[in-house]
MIMI-868864 format. One record per residue (C-alpha): x, y, z; residue number from 1; residue in three letters. Coordinates in steps of 0.5 Angstrom, whole numbers, padded with zeros to 4 digits. Layout:
N
KEBA  X  Y  Z  NUM  ALA;
...
This chain:
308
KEBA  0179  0083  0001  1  UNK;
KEBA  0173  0083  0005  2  UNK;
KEBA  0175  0083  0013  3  UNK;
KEBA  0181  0086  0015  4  UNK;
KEBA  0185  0085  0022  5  UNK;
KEBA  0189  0089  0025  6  UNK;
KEBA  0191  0087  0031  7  UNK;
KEBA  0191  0080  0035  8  UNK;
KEBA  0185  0074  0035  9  UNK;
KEBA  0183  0068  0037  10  UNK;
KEBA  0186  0064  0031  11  UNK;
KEBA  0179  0059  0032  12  UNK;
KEBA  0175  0065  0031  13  UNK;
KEBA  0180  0067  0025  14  UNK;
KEBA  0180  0060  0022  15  UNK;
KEBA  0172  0061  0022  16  UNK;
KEBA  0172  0068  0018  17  UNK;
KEBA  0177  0065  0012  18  UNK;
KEBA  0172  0060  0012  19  UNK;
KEBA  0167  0064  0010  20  UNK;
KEBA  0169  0071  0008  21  UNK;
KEBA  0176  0073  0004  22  UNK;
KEBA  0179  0076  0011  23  UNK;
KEBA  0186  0078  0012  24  UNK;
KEBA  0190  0077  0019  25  UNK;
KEBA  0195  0082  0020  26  UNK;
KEBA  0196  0082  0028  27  UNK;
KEBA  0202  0087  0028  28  UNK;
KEBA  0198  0092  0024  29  UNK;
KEBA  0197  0097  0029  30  UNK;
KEBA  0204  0098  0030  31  UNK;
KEBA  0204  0101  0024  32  UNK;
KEBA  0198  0106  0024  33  UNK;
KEBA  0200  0110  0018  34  UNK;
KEBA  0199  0103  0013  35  UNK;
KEBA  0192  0102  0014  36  UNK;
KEBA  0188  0107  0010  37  UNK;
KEBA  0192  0105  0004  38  UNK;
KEBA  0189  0098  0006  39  UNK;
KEBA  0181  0099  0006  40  UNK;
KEBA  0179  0099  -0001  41  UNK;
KEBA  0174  0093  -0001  42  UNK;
KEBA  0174  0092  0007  43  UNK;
KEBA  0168  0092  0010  44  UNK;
KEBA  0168  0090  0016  45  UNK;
KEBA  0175  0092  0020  46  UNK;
KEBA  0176  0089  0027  47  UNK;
KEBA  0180  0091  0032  48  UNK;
KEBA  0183  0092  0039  49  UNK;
KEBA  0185  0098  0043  50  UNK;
KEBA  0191  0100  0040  51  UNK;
KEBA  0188  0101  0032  52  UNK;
KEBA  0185  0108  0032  53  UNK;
KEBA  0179  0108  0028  54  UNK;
KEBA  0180  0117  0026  55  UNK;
KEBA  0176  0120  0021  56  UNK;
KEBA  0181  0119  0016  57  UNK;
KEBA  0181  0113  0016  58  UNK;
KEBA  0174  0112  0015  59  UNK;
KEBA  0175  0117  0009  60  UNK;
KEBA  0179  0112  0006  61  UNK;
KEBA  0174  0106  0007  62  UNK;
KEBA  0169  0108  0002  63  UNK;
KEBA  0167  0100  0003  64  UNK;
KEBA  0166  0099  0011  65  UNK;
KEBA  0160  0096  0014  66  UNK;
KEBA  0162  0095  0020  67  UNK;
KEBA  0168  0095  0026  68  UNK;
KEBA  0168  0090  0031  69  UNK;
KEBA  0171  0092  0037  70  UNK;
KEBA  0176  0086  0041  71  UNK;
KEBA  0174  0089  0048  72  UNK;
KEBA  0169  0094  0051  73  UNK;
KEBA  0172  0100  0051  74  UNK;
KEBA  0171  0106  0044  75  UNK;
KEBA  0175  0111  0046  76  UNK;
KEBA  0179  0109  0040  77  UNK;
KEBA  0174  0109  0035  78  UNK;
KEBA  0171  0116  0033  79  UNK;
KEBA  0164  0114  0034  80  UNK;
KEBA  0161  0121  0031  81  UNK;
KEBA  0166  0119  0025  82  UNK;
KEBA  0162  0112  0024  83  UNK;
KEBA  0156  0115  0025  84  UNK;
KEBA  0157  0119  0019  85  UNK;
KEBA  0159  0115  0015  86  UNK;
KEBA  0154  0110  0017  87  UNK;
KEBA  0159  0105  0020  88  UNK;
KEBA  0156  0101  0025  89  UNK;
KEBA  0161  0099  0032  90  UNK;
KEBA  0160  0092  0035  91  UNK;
KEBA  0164  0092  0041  92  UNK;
KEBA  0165  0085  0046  93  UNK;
KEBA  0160  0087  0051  94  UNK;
KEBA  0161  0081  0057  95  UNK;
KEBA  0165  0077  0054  96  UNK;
KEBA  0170  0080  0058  97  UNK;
KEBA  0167  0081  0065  98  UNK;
KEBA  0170  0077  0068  99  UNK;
KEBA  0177  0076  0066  100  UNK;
KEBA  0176  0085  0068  101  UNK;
KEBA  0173  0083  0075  102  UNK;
KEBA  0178  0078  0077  103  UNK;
KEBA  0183  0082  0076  104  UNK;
KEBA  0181  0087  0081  105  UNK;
KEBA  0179  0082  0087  106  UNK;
KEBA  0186  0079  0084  107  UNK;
KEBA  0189  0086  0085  108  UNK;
KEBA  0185  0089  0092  109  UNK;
KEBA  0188  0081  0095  110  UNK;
KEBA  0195  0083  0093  111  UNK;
KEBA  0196  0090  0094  112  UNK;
KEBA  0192  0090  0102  113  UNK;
KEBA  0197  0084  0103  114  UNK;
KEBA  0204  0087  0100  115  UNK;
KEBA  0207  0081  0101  116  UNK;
KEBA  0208  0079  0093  117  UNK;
KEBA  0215  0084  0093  118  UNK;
KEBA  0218  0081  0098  119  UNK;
KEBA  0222  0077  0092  120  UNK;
KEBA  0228  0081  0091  121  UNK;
KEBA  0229  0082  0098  122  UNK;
KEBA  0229  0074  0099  123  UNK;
KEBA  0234  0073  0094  124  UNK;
KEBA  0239  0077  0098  125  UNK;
KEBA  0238  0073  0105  126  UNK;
KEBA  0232  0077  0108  127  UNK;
KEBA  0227  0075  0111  128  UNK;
KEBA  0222  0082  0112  129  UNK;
KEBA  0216  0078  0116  130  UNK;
KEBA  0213  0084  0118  131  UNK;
KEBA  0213  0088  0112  132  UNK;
KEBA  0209  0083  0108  133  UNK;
KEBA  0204  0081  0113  134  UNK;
KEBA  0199  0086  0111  135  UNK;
KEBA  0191  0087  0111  136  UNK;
KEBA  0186  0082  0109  137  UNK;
KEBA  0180  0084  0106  138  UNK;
KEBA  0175  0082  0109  139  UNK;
KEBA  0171  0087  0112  140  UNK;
KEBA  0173  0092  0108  141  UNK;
KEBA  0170  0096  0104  142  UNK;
KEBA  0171  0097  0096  143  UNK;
KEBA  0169  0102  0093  144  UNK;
KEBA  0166  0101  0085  145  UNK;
KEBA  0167  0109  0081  146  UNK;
KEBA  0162  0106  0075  147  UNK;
KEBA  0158  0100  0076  148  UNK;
KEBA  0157  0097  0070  149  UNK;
KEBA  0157  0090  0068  150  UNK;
KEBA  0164  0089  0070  151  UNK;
KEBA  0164  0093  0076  152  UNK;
KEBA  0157  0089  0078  153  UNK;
KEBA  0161  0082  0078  154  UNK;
KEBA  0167  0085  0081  155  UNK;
KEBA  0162  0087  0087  156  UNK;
KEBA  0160  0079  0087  157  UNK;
KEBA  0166  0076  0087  158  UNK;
KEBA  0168  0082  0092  159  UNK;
KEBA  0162  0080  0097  160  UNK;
KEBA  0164  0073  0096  161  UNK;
KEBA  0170  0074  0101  162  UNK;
KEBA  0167  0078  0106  163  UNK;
KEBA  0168  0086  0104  164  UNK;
KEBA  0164  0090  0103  165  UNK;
KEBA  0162  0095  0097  166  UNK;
KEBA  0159  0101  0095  167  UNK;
KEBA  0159  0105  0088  168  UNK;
KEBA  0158  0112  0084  169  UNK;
KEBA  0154  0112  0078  170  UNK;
KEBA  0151  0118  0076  171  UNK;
KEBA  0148  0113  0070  172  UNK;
KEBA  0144  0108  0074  173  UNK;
KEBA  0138  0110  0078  174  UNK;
KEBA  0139  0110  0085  175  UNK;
KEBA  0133  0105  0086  176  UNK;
KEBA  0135  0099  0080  177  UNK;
KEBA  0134  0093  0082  178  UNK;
KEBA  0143  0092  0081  179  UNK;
KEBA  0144  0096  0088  180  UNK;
KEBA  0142  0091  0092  181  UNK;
KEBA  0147  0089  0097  182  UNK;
KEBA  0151  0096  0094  183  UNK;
KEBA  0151  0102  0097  184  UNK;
KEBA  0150  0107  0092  185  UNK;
KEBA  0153  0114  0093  186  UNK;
KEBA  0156  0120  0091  187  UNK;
KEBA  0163  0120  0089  188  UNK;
KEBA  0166  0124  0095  189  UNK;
KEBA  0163  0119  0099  190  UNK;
KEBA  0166  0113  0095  191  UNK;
KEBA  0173  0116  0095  192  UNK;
KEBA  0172  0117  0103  193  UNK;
KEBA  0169  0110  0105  194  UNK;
KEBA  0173  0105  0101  195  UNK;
KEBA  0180  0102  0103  196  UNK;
KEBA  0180  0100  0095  197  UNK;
KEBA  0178  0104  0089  198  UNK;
KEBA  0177  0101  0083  199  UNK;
KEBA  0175  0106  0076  200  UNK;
KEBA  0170  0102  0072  201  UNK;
KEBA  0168  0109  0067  202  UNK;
KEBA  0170  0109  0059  203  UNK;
KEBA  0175  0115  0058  204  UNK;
KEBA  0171  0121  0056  205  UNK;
KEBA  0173  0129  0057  206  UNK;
KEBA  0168  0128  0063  207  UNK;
KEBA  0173  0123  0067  208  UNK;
KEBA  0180  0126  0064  209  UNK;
KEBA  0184  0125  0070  210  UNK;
KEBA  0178  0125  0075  211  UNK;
KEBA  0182  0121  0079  212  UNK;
KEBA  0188  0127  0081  213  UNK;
KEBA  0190  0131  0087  214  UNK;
KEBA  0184  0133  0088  215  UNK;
KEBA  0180  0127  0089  216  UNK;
KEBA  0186  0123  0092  217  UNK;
KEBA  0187  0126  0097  218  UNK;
KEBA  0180  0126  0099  219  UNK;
KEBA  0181  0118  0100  220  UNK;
KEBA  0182  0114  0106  221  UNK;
KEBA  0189  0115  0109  222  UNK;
KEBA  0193  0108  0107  223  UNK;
KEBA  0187  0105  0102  224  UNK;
KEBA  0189  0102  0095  225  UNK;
KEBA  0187  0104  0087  226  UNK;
KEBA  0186  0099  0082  227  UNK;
KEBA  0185  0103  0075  228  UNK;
KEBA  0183  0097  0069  229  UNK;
KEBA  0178  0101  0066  230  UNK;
KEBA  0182  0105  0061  231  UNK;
KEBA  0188  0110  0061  232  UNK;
KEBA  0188  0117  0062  233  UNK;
KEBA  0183  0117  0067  234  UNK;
KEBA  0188  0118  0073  235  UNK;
KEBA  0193  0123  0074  236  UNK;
KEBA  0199  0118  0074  237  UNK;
KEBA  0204  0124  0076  238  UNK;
KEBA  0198  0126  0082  239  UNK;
KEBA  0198  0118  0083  240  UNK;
KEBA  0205  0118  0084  241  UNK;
KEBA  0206  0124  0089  242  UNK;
KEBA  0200  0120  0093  243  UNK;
KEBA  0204  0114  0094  244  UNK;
KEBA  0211  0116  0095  245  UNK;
KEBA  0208  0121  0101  246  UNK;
KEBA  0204  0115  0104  247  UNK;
KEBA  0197  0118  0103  248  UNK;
KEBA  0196  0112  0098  249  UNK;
KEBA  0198  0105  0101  250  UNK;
KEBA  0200  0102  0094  251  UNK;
KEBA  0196  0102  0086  252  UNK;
KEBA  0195  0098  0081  253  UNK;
KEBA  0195  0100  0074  254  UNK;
KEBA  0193  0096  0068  255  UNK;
KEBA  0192  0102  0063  256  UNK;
KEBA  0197  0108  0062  257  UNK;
KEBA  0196  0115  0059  258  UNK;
KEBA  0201  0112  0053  259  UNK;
KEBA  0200  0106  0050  260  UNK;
KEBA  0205  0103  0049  261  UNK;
KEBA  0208  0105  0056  262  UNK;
KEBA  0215  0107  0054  263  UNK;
KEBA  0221  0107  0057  264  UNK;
KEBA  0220  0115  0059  265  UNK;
KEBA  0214  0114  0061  266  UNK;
KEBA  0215  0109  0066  267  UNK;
KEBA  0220  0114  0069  268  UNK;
KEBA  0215  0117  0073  269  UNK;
KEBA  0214  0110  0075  270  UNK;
KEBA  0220  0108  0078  271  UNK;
KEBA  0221  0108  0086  272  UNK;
KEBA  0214  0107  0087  273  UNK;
KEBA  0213  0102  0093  274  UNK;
KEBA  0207  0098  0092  275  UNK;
KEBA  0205  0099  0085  276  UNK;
KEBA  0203  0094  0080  277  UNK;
KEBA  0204  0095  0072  278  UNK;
KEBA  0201  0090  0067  279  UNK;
KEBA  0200  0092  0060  280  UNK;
KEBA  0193  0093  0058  281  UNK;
KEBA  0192  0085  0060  282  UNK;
KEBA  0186  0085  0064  283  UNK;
KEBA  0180  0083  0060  284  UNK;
KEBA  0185  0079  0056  285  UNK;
KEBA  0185  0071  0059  286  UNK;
KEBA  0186  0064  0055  287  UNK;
KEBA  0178  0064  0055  288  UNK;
KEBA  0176  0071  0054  289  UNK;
KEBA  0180  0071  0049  290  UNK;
KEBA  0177  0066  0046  291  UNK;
KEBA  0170  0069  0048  292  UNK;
KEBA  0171  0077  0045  293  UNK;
KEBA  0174  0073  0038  294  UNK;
KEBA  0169  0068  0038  295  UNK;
KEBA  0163  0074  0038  296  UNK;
KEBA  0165  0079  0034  297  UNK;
KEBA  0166  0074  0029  298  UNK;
KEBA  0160  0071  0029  299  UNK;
KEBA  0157  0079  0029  300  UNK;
KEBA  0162  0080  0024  301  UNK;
KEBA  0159  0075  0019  302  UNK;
KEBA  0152  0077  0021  303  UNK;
KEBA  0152  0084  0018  304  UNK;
KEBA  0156  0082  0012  305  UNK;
KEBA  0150  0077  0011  306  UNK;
KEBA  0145  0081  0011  307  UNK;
KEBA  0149  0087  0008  308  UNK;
């Protein structure tokens, strides 16, 4: 066996691998973590999402792998130093993505700043909340980019196209690159203080760990909304929860969780929170993302075991 695939890929981009490579396809593997390295003989290049981990002893069983092809952007599951080591190269989807993320978020700001689409229950039952729903627009207001990436950078476009207005923190982008243009760059007090949506677009390093908890939390704008689609862990979910229950917050939306898969016990501290948003790790995944990430690392995949 030459590629193995632990978790799920546009079948097209499969259908290409088998075509050349002897490629096995093994979608629910990431659920059963511990079979994996007893699979690695022969395997040089292994592709995965974020759910597979990627450890040092995994990587002690792979004494063939070239190559790990990553399903998305996000690393924090792939020992980098590890690979680097063993001289593994990790290819991530760079863009292939980028704007499933990024109308996730504008989706996301529009629904919350409106709070009109949980009205459902309460319709069922022969009420008719007029007031409750009628919410806020957006235009006019101001989001807020904690990162500014690729994704943050198209999700400030499509933010600017409906009239808000947006500022960011990178400590990374040099205050005069070209990008900023129509951004306000700023530090990340300002950003939380100015905004009336926070979004998070930084990976999960020990720097960002919870960087979004009691603290920062309480330094954003009374009523204003936090969407966190970058990765888990990034936010103090338990902080997070306070906020919104206390009214400081006026709502979030979380599409990545401190435990993945989010259990039921997880989810607990969840319940009676109004306003919140819970998708499961799905917003750089569309039909045609899909198809974009599996098409590149596929194509990248086959590249490197033809010249290895």
């Amino acid at each position: 066996m030459t590629v193995l695939i632990t978790e799920f890929m546009d079948e097209g981009a499969v259908a290409a691998l088998k075509s050349s490579v002897e490629t096995q396809y093994l979608p629910d593997l990431a659920d059963r973590q511990g079979d994996i390295p007893a699979m690695m003989a022969g395997i040089k290049a292994l592709i995965v999402r974020n759910r597979t981990q990627v450890t040092p002893e995994l990587l002690a069983a792979s004494s063939d792998l070239k190559t790990v092809g990553r399903l998305g952007v996000g690393l924090d599951n792939i020992n980098l130093p590890a690979c680097s080591e063993k001289g593994v190269e990790v290819i991530p989807a760079t863009g292939a993505n980028t704007i499933s993320v990024a109308e996730y978020v504008v989706t996301n700001a529009l629904i919350l700043m409106r709070d009109a689409y949980q009205a459902k229950l309460s319709m069922l039952k022969g009420g008719w909340p007029r007031m409750a729903c009628s919410g806020r627009e957006v235009g006019g207001k101001t989001l807020g980019l904690i990162g500014f990436g690729g994704i943050a950078r198209e999700t400030a476009r499509l933010a600017r196209g409906l009239g808000m207005d947006v500022c960011a923190t990178d400590p990374l982008l040099p205050a005069d690159d070209p990008a900023w243009e129509g951004v306000e760059c700023l530090d990340l007090e300002k950003v939380l203080a100015k905004a009336d949506i926070v979004s998070l677009h930084v990976p999960l390093l020990d720097t960002t760990r919870h960087m979004i908890n009691a603290t920062s939390l309480g330094q954003m704008k009374q009523g204003s909304v936090l969407i966190n689609a970058a990765r888990g862990g990034v936010v103090d979910e338990a902080a997070l929860v306070e906020a919104i229950k206390a009214g400081r917050l006026a709502g979030a939306a979380l599409d990545c969780f401190e435990t993945e898969p989010l259990t039921e016990e997880a989810a607990e501290k969840f319940r009676g929170c109004e306003n919140l948003i819970l998708t499961p790790h799905i917003a750089g995944v569309t039909e045609e993302s899909n198809v974009r990430v599996s098409t590149m690392i596929a194509d990248l995949v086959l590249d490197r075991l033809d010249k290895s």
